[in-house]
Backbone bond lengths (Angstrom), bond angles and torsions (degrees), N, CA, C in turn:
res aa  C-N    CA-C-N  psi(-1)  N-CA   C-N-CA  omega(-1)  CA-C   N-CA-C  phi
1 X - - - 1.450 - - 1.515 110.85 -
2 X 1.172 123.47 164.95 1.226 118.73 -154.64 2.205 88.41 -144.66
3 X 1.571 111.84 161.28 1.748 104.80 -176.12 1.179 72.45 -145.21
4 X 1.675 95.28 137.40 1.552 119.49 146.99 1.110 125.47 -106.05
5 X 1.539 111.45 140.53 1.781 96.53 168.34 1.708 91.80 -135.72
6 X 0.832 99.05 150.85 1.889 132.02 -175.70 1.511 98.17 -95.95
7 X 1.548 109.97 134.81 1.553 110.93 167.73 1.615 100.90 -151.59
8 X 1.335 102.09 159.40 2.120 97.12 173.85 1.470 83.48 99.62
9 X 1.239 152.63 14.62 1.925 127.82 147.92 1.448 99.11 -64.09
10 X 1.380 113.33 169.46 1.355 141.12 152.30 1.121 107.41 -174.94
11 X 1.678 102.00 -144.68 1.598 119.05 -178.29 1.521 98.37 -115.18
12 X 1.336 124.03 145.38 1.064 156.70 131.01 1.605 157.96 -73.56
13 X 1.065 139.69 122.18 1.259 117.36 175.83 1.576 106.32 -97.13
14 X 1.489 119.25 152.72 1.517 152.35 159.87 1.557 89.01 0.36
15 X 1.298 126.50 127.31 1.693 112.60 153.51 1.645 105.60 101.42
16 X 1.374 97.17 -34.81 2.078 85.88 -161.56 1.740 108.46 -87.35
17 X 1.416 105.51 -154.60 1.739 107.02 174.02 1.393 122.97 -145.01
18 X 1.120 99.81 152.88 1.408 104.18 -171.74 1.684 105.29 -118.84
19 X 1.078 107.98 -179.52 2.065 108.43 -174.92 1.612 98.47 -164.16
20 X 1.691 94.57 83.48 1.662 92.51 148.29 1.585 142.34 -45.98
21 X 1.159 124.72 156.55 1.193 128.16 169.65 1.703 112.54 -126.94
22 X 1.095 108.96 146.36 1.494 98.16 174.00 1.810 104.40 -142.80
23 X 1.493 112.95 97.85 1.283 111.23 -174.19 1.560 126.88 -82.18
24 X 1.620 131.29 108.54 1.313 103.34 -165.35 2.086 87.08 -107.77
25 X 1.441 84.14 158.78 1.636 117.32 153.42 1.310 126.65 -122.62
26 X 1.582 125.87 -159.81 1.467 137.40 -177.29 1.567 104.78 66.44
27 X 0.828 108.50 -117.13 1.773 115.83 178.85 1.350 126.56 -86.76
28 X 1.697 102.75 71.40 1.694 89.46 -172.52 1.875 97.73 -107.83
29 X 0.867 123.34 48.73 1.614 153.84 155.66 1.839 96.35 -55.38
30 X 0.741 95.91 -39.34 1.603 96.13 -155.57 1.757 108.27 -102.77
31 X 0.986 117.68 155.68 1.305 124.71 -172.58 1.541 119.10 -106.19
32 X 1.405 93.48 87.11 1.708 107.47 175.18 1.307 114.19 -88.01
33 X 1.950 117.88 141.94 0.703 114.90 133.40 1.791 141.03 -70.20
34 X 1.467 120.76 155.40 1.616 99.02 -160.57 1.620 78.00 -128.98
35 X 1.120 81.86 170.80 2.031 114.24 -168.38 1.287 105.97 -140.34
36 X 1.733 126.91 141.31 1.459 113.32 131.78 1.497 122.17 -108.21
37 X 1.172 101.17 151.80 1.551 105.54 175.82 1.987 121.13 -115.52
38 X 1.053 110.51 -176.58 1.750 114.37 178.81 0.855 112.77 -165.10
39 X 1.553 105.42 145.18 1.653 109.94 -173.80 1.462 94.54 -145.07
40 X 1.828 112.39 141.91 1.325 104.88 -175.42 1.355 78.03 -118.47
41 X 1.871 113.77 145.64 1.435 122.38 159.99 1.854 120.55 -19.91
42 X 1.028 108.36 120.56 1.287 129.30 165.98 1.874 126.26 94.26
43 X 1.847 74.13 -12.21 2.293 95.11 175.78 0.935 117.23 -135.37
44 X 1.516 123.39 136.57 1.382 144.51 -163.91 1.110 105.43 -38.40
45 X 1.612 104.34 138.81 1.494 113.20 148.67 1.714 145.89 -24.92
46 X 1.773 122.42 94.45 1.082 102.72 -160.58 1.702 103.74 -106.55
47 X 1.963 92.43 153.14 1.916 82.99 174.23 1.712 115.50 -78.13
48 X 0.870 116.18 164.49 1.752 127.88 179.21 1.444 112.78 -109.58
49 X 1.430 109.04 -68.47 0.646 132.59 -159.71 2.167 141.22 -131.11
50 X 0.635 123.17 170.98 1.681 110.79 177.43 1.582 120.01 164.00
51 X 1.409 116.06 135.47 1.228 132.03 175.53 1.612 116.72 -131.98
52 X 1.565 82.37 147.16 1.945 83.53 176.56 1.601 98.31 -78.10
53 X 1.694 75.48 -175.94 2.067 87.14 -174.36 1.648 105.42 -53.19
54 X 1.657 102.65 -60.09 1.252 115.49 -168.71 2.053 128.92 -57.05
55 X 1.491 65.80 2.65 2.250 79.42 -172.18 1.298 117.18 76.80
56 X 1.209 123.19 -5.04 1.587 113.12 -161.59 1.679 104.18 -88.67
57 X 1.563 111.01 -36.49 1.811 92.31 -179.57 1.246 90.18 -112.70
58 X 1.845 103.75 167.97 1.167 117.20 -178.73 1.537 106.19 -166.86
59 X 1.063 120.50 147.06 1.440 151.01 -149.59 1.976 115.71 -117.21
60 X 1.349 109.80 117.48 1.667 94.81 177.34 1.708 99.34 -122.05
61 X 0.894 135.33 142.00 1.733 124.60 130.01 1.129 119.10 -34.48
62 X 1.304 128.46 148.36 1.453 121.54 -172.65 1.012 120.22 -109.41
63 X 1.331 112.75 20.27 1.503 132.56 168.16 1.798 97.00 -80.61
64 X 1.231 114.55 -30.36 1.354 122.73 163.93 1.134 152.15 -76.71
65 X 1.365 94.64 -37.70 1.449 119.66 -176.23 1.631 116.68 -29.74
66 X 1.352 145.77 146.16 0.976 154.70 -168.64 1.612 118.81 43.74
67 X 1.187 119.55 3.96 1.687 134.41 -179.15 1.489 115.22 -104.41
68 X 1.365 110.22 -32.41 1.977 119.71 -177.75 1.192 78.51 -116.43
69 X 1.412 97.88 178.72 1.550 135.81 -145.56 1.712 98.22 -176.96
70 X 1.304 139.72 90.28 1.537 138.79 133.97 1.568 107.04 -40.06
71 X 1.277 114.59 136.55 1.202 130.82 152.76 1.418 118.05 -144.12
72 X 1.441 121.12 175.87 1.943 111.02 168.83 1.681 104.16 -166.54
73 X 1.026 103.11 162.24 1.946 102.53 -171.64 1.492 79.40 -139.39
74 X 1.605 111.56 99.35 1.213 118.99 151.00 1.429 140.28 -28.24
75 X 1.677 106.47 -45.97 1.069 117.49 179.87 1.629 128.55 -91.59
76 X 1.232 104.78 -4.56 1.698 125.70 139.47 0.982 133.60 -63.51
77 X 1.807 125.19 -34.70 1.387 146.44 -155.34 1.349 107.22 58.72
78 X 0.987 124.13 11.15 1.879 131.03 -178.47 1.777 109.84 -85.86
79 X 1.299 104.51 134.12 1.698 102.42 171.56 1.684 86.16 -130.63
80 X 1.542 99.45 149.53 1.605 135.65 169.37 1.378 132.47 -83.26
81 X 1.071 134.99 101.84 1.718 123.23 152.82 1.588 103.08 -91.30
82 X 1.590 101.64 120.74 1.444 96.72 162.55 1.226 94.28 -112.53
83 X 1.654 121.84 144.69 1.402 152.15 -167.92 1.372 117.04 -121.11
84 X 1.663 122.32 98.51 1.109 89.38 179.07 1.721 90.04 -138.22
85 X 1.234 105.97 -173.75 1.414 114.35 -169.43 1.436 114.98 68.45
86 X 1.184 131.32 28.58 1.309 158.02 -174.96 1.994 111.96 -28.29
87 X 1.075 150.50 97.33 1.150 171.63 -173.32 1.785 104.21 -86.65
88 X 1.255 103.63 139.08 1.992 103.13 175.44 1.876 89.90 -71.42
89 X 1.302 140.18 -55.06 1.085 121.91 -168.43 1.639 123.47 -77.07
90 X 0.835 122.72 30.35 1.958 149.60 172.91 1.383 93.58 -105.81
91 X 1.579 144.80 5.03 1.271 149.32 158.47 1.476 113.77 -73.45
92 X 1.552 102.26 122.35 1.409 117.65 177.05 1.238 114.40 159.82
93 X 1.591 125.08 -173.12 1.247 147.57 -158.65 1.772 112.13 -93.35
94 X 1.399 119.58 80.75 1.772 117.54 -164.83 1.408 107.59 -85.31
95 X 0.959 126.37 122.08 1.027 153.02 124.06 1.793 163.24 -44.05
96 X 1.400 103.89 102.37 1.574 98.55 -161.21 1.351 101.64 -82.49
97 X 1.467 110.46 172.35 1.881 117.57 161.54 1.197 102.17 -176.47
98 X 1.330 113.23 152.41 1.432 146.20 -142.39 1.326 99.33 -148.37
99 X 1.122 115.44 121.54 2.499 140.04 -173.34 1.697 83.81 -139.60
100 X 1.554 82.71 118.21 1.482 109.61 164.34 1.941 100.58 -74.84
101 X 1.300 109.98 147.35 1.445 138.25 -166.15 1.350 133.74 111.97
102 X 1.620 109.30 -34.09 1.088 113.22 143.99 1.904 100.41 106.39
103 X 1.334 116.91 12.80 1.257 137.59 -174.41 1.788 112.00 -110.54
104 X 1.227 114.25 148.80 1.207 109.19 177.93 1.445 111.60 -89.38
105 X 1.665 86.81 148.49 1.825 114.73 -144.44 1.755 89.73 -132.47
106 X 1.376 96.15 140.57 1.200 110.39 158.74 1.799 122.01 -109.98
107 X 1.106 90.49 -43.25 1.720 105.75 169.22 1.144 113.55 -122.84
108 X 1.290 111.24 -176.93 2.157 128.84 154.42 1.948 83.97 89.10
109 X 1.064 112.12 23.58 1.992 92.32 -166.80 1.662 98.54 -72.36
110 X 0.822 95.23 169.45 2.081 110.15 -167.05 1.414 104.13 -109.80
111 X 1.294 125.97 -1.20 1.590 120.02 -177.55 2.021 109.81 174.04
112 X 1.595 75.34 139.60 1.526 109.58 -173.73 1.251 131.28 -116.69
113 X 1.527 103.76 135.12 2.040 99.08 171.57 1.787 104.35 -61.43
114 X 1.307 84.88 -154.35 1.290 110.33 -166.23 1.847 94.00 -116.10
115 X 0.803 123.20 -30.61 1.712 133.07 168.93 1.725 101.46 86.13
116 X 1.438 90.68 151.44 1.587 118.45 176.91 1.447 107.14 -126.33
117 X 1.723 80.07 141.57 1.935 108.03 -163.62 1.753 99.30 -68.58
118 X 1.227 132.70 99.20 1.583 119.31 144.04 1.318 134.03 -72.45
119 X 1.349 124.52 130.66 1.276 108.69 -162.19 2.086 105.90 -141.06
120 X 1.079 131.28 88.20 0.949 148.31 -151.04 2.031 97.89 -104.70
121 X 1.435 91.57 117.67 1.421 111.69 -160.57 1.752 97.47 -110.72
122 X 1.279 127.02 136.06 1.722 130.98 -174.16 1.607 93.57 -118.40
């Protein structure tokens, strides 16, 4: 099994950036692809984001597209959302996850943080 924890939410104003972190431990032996996801109170969980193990492809929502940035330093076990150009509706609950194989994933992932509050103020 593998633990994530998410760090880098806060508050924001309209325009600026923020830079998740998502630190995993336990079993990082294995070659996950990682994802972030978001969920604003009361509506489903959405994906953002995703990279294979190796970094080379990567995946946005296009609610995103050209604003985030996936990255990850293997040898940290750490993966990145950098956020920038920041929007009041980019507000919500982010979310990392980690799918054993090591391929880029949009769904089916096998493990989750605990999520960090974004909160984007206009």
């Amino acid at each position: 099994q593998v633990q994530l924890v998410e760090s880098g939410g806060g508050l924001v104003q309209a325009g600026g950036s923020l830079r998740l972190s998502c630190a995993a431990s336990g079993r990082t032996n294995v070659r996950y692809g990682m994802g972030w996801f978001r969920r604003v109170p009361g509506k489903e969980r959405r994906f953002v984001a995703a990279m294979d193990y190796n970094g080379v492809s990567t995946h946005y929502a296009d609610f995103v597209k050209g604003r985030f940035t996936i990255s990850r330093n293997n040898a940290k076990n750490t993966v990145f959302l950098q956020m920038n150009s920041l929007k009041p509706e980019d507000t919500a609950v982010y979310y990392c996850a980690a799918r054993g194989g090591g391929e880029l994933y949009t769904a089916g992932y096998d493990y989750w943080g605990q999520g960090t509050q974004v909160t984007v103020s206009s």
